[in-house]
C-alpha positions in Angstrom: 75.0 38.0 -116.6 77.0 41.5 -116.3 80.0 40.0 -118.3 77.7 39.6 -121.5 74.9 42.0 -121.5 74.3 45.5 -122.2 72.6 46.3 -119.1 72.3 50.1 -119.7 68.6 50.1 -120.2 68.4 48.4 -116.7 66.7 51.8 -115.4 63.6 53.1 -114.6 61.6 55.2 -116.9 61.7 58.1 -115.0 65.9 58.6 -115.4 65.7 58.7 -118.9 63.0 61.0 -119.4 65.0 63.5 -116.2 68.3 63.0 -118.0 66.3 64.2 -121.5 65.0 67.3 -119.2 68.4 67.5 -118.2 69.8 67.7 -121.4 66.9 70.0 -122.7 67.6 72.6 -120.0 71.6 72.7 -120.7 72.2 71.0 -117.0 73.5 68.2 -118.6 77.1 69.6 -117.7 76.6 70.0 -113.8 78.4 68.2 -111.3 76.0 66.3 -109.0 77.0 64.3 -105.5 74.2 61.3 -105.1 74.9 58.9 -102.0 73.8 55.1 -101.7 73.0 54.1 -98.4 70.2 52.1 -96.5 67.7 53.0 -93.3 67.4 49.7 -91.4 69.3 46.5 -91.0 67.9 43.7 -92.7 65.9 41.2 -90.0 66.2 43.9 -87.3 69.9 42.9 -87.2 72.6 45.1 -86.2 74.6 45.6 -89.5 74.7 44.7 -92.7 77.6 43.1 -95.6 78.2 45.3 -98.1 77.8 43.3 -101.8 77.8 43.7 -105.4 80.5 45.9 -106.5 82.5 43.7 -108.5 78.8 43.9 -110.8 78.5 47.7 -110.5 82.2 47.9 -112.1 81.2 45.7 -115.0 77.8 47.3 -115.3 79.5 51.0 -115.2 82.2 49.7 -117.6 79.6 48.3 -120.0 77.6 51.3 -120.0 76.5 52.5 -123.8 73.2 52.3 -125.6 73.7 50.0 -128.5 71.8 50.6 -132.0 68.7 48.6 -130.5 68.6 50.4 -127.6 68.2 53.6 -129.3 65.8 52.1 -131.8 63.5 50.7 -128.6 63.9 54.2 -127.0 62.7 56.4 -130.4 59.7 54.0 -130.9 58.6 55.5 -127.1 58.0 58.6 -128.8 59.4 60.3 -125.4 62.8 61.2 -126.7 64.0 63.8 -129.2 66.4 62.8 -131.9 69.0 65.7 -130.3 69.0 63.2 -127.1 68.8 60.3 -128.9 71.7 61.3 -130.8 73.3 62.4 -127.7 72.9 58.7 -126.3 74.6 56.8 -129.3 77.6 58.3 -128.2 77.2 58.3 -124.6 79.9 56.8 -122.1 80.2 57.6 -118.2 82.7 60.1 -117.1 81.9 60.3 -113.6 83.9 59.6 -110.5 82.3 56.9 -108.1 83.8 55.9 -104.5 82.3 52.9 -102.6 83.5 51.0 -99.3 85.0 47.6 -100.1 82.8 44.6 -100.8 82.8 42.3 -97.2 82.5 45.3 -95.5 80.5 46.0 -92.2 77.6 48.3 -92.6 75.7 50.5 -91.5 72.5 52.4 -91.4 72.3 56.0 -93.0 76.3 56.5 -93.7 76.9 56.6 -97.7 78.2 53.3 -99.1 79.2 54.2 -102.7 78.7 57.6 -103.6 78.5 59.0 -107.3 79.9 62.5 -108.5 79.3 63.1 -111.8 77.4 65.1 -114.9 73.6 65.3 -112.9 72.5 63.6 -116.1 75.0 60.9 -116.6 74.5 60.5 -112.0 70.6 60.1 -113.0 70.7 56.9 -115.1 73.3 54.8 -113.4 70.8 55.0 -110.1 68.2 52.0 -110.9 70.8 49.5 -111.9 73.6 50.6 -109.0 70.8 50.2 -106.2 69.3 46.8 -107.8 72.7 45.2 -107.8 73.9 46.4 -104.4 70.2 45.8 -103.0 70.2 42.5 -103.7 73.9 41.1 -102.9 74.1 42.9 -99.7 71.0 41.7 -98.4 71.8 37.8 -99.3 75.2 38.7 -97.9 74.0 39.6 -94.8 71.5 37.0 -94.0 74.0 34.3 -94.7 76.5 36.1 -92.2 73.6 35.8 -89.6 73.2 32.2 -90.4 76.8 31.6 -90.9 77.3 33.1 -87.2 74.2 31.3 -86.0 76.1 27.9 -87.4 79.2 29.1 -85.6 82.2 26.6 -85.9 80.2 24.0 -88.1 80.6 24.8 -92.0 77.2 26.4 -93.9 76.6 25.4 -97.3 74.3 27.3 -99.7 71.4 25.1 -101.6 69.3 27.4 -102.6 69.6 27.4 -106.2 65.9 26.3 -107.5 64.3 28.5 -105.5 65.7 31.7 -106.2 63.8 34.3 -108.2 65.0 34.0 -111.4 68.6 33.2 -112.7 70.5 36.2 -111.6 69.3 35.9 -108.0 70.6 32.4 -107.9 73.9 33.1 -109.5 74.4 36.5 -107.7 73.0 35.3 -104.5 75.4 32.2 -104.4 78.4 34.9 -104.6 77.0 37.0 -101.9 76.4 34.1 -99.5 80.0 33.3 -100.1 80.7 36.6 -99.0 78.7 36.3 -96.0 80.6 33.5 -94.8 79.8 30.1 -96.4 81.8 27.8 -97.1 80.6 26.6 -100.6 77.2 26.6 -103.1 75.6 24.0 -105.3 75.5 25.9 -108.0 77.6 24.9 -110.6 77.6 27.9 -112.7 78.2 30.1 -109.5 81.4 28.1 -109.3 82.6 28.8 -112.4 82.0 32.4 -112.9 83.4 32.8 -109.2 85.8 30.4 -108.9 84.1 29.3 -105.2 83.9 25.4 -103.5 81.5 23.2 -104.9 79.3 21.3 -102.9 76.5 18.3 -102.9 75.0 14.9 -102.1 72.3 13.6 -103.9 68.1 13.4 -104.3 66.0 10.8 -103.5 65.6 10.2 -106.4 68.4 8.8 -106.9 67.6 6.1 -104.1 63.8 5.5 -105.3 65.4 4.6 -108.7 66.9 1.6 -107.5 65.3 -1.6 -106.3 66.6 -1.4 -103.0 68.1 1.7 -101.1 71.3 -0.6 -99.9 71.7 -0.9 -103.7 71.1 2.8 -104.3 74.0 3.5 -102.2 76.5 1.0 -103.0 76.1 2.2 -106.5 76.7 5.7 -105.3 79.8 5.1 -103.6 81.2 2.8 -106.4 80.8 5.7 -108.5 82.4 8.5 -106.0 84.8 6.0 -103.8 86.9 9.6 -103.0 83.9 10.6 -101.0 80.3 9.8 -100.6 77.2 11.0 -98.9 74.0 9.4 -98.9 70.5 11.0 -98.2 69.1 8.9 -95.3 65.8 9.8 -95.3 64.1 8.6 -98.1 62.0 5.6 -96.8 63.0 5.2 -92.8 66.4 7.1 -91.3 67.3 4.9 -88.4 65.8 1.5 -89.4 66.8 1.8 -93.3 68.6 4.8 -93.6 71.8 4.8 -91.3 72.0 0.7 -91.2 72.4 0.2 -95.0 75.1 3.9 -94.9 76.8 2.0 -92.5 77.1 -1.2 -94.4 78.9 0.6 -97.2 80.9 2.2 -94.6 81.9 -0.9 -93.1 82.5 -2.7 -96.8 85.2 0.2 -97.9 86.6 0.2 -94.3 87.1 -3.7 -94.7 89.1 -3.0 -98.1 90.8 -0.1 -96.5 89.3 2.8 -98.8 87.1 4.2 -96.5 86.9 8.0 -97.8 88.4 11.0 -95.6 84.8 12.7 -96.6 81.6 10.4 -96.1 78.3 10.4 -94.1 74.5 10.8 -94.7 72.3 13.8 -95.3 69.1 14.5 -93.3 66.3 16.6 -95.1 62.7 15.7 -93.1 61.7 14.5 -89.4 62.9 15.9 -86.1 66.0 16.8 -87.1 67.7 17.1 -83.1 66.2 13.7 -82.6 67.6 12.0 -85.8 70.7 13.5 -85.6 71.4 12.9 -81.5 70.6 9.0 -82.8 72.4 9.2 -86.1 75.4 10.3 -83.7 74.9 7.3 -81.7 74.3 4.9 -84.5 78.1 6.3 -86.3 79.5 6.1 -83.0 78.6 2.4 -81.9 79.6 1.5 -85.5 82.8 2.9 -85.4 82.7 5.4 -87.6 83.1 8.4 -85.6 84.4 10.8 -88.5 81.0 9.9 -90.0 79.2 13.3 -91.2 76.0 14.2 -91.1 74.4 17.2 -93.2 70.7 18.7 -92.2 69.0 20.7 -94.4 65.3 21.5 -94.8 63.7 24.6 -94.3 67.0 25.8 -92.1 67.6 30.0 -91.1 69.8 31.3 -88.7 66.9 30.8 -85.6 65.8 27.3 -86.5 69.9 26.3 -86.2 70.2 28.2 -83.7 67.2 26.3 -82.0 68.7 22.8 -83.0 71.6 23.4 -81.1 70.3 24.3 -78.4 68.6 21.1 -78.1 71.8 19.7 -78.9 71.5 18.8 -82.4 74.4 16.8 -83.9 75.4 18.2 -87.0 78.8 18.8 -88.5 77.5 20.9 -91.6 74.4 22.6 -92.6 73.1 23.1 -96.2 71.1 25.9 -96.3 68.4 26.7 -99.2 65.4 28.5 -99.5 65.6 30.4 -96.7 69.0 32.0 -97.6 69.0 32.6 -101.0 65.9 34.6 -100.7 66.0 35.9 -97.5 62.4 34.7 -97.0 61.7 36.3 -94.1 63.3 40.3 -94.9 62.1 41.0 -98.5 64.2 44.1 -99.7 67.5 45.6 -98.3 66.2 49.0 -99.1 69.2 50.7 -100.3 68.0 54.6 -101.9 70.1 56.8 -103.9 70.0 60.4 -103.0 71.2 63.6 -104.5 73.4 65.4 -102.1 75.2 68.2 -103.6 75.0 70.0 -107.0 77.0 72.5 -108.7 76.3 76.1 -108.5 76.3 78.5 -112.0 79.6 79.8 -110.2 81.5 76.3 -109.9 80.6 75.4 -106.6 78.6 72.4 -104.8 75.7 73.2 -103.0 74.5 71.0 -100.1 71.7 69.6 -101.0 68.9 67.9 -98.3 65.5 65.9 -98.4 63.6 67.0 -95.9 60.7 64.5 -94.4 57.5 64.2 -91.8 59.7 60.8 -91.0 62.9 62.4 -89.1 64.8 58.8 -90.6 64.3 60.1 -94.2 65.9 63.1 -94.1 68.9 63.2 -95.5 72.5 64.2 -95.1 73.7 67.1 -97.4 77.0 67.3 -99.0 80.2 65.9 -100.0 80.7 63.3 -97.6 83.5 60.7 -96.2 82.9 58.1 -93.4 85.9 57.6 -90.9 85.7 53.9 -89.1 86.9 54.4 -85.5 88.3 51.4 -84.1 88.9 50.8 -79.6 92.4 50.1 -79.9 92.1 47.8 -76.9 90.1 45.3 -78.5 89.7 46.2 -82.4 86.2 46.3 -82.1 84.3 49.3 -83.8 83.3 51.8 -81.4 81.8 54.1 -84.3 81.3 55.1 -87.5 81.5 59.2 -88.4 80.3 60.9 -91.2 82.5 64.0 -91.8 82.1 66.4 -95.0 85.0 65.7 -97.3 87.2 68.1 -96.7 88.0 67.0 -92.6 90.4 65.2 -91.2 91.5 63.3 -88.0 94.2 63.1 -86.1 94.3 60.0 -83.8 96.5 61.7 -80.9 93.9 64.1 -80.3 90.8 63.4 -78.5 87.8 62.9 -80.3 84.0 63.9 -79.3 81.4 62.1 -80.3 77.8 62.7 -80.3 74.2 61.3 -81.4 73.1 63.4 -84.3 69.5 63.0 -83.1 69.8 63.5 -79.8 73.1 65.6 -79.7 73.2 66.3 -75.7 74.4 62.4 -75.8 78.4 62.6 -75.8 81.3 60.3 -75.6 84.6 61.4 -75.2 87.6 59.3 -76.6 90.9 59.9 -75.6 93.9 60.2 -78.2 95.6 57.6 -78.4 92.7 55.3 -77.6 91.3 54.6 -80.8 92.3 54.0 -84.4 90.7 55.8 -87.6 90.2 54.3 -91.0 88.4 56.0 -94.1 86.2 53.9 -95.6 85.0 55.2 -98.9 87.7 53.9 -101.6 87.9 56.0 -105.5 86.4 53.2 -107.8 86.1 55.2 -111.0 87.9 58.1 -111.8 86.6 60.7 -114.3 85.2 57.5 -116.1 88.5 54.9 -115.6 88.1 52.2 -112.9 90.9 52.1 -111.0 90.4 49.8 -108.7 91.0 45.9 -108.8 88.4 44.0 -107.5 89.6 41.2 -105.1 88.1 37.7 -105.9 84.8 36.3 -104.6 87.2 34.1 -101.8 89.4 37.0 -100.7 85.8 39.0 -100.2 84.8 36.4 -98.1 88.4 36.5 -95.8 87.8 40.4 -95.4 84.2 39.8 -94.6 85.6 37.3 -92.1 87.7 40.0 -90.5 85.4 42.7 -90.5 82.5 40.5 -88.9 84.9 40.0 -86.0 85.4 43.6 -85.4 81.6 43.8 -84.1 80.8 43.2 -80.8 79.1 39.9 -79.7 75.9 42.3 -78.8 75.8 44.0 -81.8 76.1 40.0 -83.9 72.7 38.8 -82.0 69.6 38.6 -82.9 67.3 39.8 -80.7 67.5 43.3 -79.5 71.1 44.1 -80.6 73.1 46.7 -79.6 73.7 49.0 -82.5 76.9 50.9 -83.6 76.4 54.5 -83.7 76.7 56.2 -87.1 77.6 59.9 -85.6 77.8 63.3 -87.5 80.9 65.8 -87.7 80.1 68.9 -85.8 80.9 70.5 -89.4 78.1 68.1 -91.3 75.9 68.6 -87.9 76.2 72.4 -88.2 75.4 72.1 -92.2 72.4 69.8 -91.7 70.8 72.4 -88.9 72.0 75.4 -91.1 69.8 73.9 -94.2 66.9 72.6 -91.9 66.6 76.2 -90.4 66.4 77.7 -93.6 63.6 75.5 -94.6 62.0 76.2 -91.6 60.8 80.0 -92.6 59.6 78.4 -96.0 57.6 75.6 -94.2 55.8 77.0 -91.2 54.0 80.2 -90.4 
């Protein structure tokens, strides 16, 4: 975990051996601008959660090369001892600015952006993009399922099939963020300080005689609150019957629980829980819960309920924790600006065959513009840093690809917020992170700021991430004078 390991060889080759070419050539010294963002929503969606800074902060904190570290890198034989000397004393000084975890996404607009010594902006890249990469994209698939689930609480379960440790631990946090309610992992709950959750295996039932047995046992154990899996032999001939018996027995002695009910994991799960429903109901035991897991994602509940599946609360596993069906959230980390021998930054641009991997040159802010109407997001606007905007004035905005597209907004229509917040400043953090709950309540409130078109899943309507005339202008300039270098 961040808190307890030097992660500061968590990097790819290839920045050590450029900030050793850095240092050789005495550029070691100039300022660089490098910008994280993404290309495409995860699962064709039509944003993204933003995730993983609180782990970028302790990662950039913790950044130094210990005496092993050095050791490993001289037995390379890639490094001189003037660098590797250089190293054993190294510490960031760099300024870094990122939007807030929980916060709405988008494609192509710069969600943490380093300015820093080119060499020192060079190694932080594989570690930054790794951590964000991962939390953002768990983030995002559970607000998809979360918003799929709609009013009915979503529990992450996903624990044992993670890839590895740190995607179970880290994942649990993000799908917090995203919008559930609480994990099953118990360490996630203690490094986080985020709900608990769980029922039990079936284990548990086959190791008893009898299932009735299995369960009274259960609830003699936890009489504050008890749920039973129901499908380990036969749900509505063993299952429910012998849950309700227990029911029935603690209603009789007056210490029925405020939180109890069955778990479905296997069979039709509309079916079972339509009859389940009907079995609790007839029983009198309407406050009776029932939890479906198996195999769930955002369309499958989706699906249930439109065959009108009863379930008050879905656990969630596989499916969620490693966002089975959209592999990689495919954050990059380009260089955007560099310093000039006289002082200055230099817009710098990546020019491609694929018009969506070209980049956007310079020092850059995003401005959030809000319909003041509704307090929905009309648009997101990438300005160079220097601009401003003043709400009482009208506003033109148009599609950097196809900029004959215009929308006019009126002053006094809209509301403007910067996004980009100063996380480290010449090497000192200065920002507080909030905690892994309060994420979730600003995720909460920025998820509602979307449109209902943009939050479904098929074909949604995306949120336009628009250039400043003055970053437009910048971007032609730079692709123009490429232009007489590339074609005769």
């Amino acid at each position: 975990m961040t808190t307890k390991r030097n992660l500061t060889l968590l990097t790819d080759l290839y920045e050590l051996t450029m900030m050793q070419g850095y240092f050789k050539n005495e550029k070691r010294n100039k300022i660089a601008v490098f910008d994280v963002f993404y290309r495409k929503n995860p699962l064709d969606g039509g944003y993204a959660i933003f995730a993983g800074l609180e782990q970028v902060i302790e990662y950039v904190k913790n950044l130094h090369f210990d005496e092993d570290s050095i050791n490993y890198l001289r037995s390379l034989n890639l490094f001189g001892e003037d660098f590797l000397d250089y190293l054993a004393s190294f510490r960031f000084t760099g300024t870094i600015y990122s939007v807030p975890e929980g916060t709405v996404i988008f494609p192509s607009e710069p969600i943490v952006k380093v300015i820093a010594p080119v060499m020192q902006a060079q190694l932080v890249e594989t570690a930054i993009l790794n951590i964000i990469n991962h939390q953002s994209l768990i983030a995002t698939k559970a607000a998809r399922v979360c918003h799929a689930a709609g009013d009915k609480p979503v529990f992450e379960f996903g624990a044992r099939r993670a890839q590895g440790p740190d995607a179970s631990i880290y994942g649990a946090r993000a799908a917090i963020i995203g919008g559930c309610l609480g994990t099953s992992n118990v360490i996630s709950g203690q490094m986080f300080d985020v709900p608990l959750t769980g029922t039990n295996a079936h284990a548990w039932m086959m190791s008893f005689d009898t299932e009735l047995e299995a369960f009274e046992e259960y609830a003699r154990i936890y009489p504050k609150g008890f749920t039973f899996v129901a499908d380990t032999y036969d749900t509505l001939k063993s299952g429910v019957p012998n849950a309700i018996k227990v029911f029935q027995k603690y209603k009789d002695k007056g210490e029925l629980p405020a939180v109890y009910g069955i778990r479905l994991d296997s069979g039709d799960l509309a079916y079972l829980s339509k009859e389940v429903r009907k079995m609790f109901d007839k029983a009198g035991f309407p406050d009776a819960r029932i939890i479906v897991s198996n195999d769930l994602d955002e369309f499958l509940i989706h699906s249930l309920k439109t065959q009108g599946a009863k379930v008050d609360v879905w656990a969630v596993g596989t499916h969620l924790i490693t966002s089975k069906d959209w592999a990689s959230f495919g954050g990059v980390y380009k260089l955007a600006a560099i310093e000039n021998d006289k002082g200055e930054l230099t817009p710098k641009i990546k020019f491609s065959e694929n018009i969506e991997k070209n980049t956007n040159p310079g020092n850059k802010k995003i401005f959030r513009i809000y319909d003041n109407e509704t307090g929905k997001i009309k648009a997101d606007l990438i300005c160079l840093a220097d601009e401003t905007l003043n709400e009482s004035e009208d506003l033109l905005l148009f599609d950097p690809m196809s900029p004959w597209k215009k929308t006019c907004l009126d002053g006094g229509t809209y509301k403007v917020r910067e996004l980009l917040a100063c996380i480290f400043d010449k090497g000192n953090c200065i920002y507080n992170s909030p905690t892994t709950n309060e994420i979730k309540e600003i995720c909460k409130k920025e998820k509602a700021t979307l449109w209902d078109e943009t939050k479904r899943f098929a074909n949604p309507t995306p949120v336009w991430v628009d250039l400043s005339q003055k970053l437009f202008d910048l971007k032609m300039d730079l692709f123009n004078k490429n232009a007489k270098h590339k074609y005769h």
